[in-house]
C-alpha positions in Angstrom: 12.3 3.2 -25.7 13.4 0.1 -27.4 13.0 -0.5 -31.0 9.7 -2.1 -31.4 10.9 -4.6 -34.2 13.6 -5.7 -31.4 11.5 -6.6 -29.0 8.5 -8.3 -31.1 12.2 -10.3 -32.6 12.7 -10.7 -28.3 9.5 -11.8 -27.1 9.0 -14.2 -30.6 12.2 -16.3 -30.0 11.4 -16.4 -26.2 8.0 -17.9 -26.6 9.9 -20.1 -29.4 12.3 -20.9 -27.2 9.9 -22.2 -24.6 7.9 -23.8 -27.8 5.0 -21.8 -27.7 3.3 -21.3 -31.6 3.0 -18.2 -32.6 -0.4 -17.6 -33.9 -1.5 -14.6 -35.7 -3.7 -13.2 -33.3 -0.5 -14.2 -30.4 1.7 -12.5 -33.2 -0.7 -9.2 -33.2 -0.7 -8.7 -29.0 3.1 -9.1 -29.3 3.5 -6.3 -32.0 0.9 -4.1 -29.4 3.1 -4.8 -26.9 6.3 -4.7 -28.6 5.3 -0.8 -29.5 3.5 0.6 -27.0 4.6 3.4 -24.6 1.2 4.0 -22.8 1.3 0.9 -20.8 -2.3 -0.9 -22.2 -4.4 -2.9 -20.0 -5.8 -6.1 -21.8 -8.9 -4.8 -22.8 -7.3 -2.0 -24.8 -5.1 -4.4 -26.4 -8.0 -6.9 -27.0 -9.6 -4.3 -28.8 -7.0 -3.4 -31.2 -6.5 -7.4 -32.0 -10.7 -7.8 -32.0 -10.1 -5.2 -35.1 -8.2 -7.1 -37.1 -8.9 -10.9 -36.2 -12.6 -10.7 -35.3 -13.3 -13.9 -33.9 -10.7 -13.1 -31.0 -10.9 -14.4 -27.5 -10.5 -12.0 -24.2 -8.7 -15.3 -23.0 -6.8 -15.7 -25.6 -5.3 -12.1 -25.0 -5.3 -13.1 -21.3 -3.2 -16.1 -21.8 -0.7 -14.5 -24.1 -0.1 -11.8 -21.7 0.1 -14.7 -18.7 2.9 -16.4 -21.0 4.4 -13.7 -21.7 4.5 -13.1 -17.7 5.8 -16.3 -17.1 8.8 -15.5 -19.3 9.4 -12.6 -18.0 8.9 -10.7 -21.1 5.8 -8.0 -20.2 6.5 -6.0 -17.1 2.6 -6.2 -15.6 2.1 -2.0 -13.6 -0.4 -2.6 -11.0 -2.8 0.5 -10.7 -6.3 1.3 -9.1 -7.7 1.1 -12.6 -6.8 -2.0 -13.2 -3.6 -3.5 -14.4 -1.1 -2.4 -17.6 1.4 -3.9 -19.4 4.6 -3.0 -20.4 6.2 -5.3 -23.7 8.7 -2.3 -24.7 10.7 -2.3 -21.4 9.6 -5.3 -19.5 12.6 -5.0 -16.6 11.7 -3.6 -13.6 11.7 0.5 -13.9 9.8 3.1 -12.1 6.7 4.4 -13.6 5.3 7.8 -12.8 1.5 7.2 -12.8 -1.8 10.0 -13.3 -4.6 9.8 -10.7 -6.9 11.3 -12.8 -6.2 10.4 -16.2 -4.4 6.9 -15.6 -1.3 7.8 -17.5 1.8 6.0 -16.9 5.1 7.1 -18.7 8.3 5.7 -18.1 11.1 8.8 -16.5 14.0 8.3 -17.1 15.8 8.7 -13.3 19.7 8.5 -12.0 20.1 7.0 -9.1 18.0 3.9 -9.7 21.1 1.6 -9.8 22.4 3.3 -6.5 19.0 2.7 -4.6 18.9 -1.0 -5.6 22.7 -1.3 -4.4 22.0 0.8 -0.9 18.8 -1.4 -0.2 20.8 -4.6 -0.8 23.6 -3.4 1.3 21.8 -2.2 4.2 19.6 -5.3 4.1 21.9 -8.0 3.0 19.2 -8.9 0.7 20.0 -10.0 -2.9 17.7 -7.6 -5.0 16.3 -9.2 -8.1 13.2 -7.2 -8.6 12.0 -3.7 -7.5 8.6 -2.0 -8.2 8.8 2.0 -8.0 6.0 4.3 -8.8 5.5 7.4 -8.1 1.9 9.1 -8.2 0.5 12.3 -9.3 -1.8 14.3 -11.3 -0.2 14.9 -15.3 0.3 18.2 -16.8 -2.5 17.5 -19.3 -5.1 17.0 -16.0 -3.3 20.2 -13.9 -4.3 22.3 -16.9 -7.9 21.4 -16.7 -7.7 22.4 -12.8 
């Protein structure tokens, strides 16, 4: 995990950078993503910045997150349920993913590195993005078996 205060500092000066304003309710999706582990879809982390600023868009969540995108600073997970976000570790990373519960966590594997360089190799492909997930039931949703 990266320190959240890093990467809120990260994503702030890349939206800067690009000379978007950081609003407060912008500022409060960047601290949800900045800190999260459990990979929130936008209507989680609408809700948690609809607690605070009240008069909150679903678009303007939707639009931060789509800048954010753009800069390459959320990694977006694709799943049946709908999609997640990733703010702490927005580089490409495999994800191990409940088909039950939803719960994505982040494993930590070897041997990432040396797929990315056999695929490249064997292909002659330069590799600038990969997407691996792997799919399962948790332990939480094998004990309720």
């Amino acid at each position: 995990m990266t320190d959240p205060r890093v990467r809120l500092n990260q994503m702030i000066a890349k939206l800067q950078a690009y000379n978007f304003r950081i609003t407060p309710q912008r500022l409060a999706v960047l601290k949800i993503l900045a800190a999260s582990l459990d990979h929130p879809s936008v209507e989680r982390i609408y809700e948690q910045v609809k607690a605070v600023f009240p008069t909150t868009s679903l678009a303007t969540v939707y639009k931060t997150i789509n800048l954010l995108k753009e800069v390459k600073e959320v990694l977006e997970v694709r799943v049946s349920a709908g999609n997640r976000f990733d703010g702490n570790r927005p580089f490409p990373h495999p994800h191990v993913i409940c088909l039950k519960c939803k719960k994505i966590i982040d494993p930590d594997l070897s041997g990432i590195q040396e797929l990315t360089e056999e695929a490249a190799q064997k292909t002659g492909y330069r590799i600038t993005e990969h997407c691996l997930d792997f799919f399962g039931i948790c332990p939480d949703c094998q004990a309720e078996e």
